[in-house]
N, C-alpha and C positions, 0 to 999 in steps of 0.2 A: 453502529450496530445496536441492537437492541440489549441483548443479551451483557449482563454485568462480567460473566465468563469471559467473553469477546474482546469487551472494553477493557479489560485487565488483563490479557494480551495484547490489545493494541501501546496498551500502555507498556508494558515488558519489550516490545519491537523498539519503540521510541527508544527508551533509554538503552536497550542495545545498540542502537546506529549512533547514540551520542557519545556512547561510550568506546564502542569499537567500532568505529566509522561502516561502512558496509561491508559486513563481514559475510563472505554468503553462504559459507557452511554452517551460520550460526541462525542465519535468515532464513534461508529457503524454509527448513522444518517449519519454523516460527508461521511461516505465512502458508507453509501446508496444513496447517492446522486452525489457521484463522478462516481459511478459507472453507475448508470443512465450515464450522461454523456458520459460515454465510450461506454455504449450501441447506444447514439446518434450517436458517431463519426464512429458503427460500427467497433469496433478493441476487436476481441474478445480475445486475448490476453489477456489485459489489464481487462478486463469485467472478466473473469475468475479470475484472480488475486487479483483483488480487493472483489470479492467471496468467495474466501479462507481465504480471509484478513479478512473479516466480522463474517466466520465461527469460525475460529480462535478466534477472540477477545470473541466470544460469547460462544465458546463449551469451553474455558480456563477461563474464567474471567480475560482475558489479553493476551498480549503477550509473548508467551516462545518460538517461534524463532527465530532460530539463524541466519541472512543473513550475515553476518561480520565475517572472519574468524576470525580476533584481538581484536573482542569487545563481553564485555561479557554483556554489558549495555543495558538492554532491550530497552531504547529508543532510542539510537544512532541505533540500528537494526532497527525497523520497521520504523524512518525519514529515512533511508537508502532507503530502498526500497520503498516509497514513493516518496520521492528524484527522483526516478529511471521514475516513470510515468509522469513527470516533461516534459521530455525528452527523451519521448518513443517510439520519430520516429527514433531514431538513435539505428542502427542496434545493437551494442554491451549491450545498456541497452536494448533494444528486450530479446539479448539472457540471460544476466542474471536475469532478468524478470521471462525467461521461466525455466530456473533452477531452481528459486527460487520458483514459483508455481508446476515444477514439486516434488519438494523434499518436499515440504507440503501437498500433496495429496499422496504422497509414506508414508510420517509422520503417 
C-alpha cells in the first residue's frame, strides 16, 4: 500500500498474529480499518482482498487458508499474505494477491 499510515498497520497485523497467533477479535477491527485505507487509496484489489480476509476470519473463527505451498502454519499463511499488501504496487505481489482472493472466493 502506499500510504506509510497503511504500512504501519500492516506492520502492527504482523506482529499481532506472531504474537497471538490469529486472534480474530483482535484482527478483524485491525483489517477493518486497513481496509478502509485501501478503499482511500482507491486499489480495489487490495479492498477486495482484505474483504475476504475479514469474511474469512469471521465465517471460520480463524484462519484455514492455505496461501504457502510448504507451510502448513496457519500464521506464517495469512503474515504471508499480509506481507504481500505491504508491497502491492509491485506487479508480481498484485498477481499473487489476485490468486489468492480468487481461490478464496472459488473456496
Amino acid at each position: 500500500m502506499k500510504s506509510s499510515k497503511a504500512n504501519e498497520l500492516i506492520e502492527k497485523i504482523i506482529k499481532e498474529i506472531e504474537t497471538n497467533s490469529v486472534n480474530v477479535e483482535n484482527l478483524v477491527p485491525m483489517f477493518t480499518e486497513l481496509r478502509e485505507m485501501a478503499k482511500l487509496e482507491q486499489d480495489p484489489l487490495i479492498t477486495r482482498s482484505i474483504r475476504l480476509v475479514n469474511e474469512h476470519l469471521q465465517g471460520n473463527g480463524g484462519w484455514e487458508f492455505q496461501t504457502l505451498e510448504d507451510s502448513e502454519e496457519v500464521e506464517e499463511n495469512l503474515s504471508y499474505l499480509v506481507s504481500l499488501y505491504a508491497k502491492s504496487e509491485n506487479k508480481y505481489n498484485r498477481d499473487e494477491i489476485r490468486e489468492i482472493a480468487n481461490n478464496m472466493t472459488a473456496a
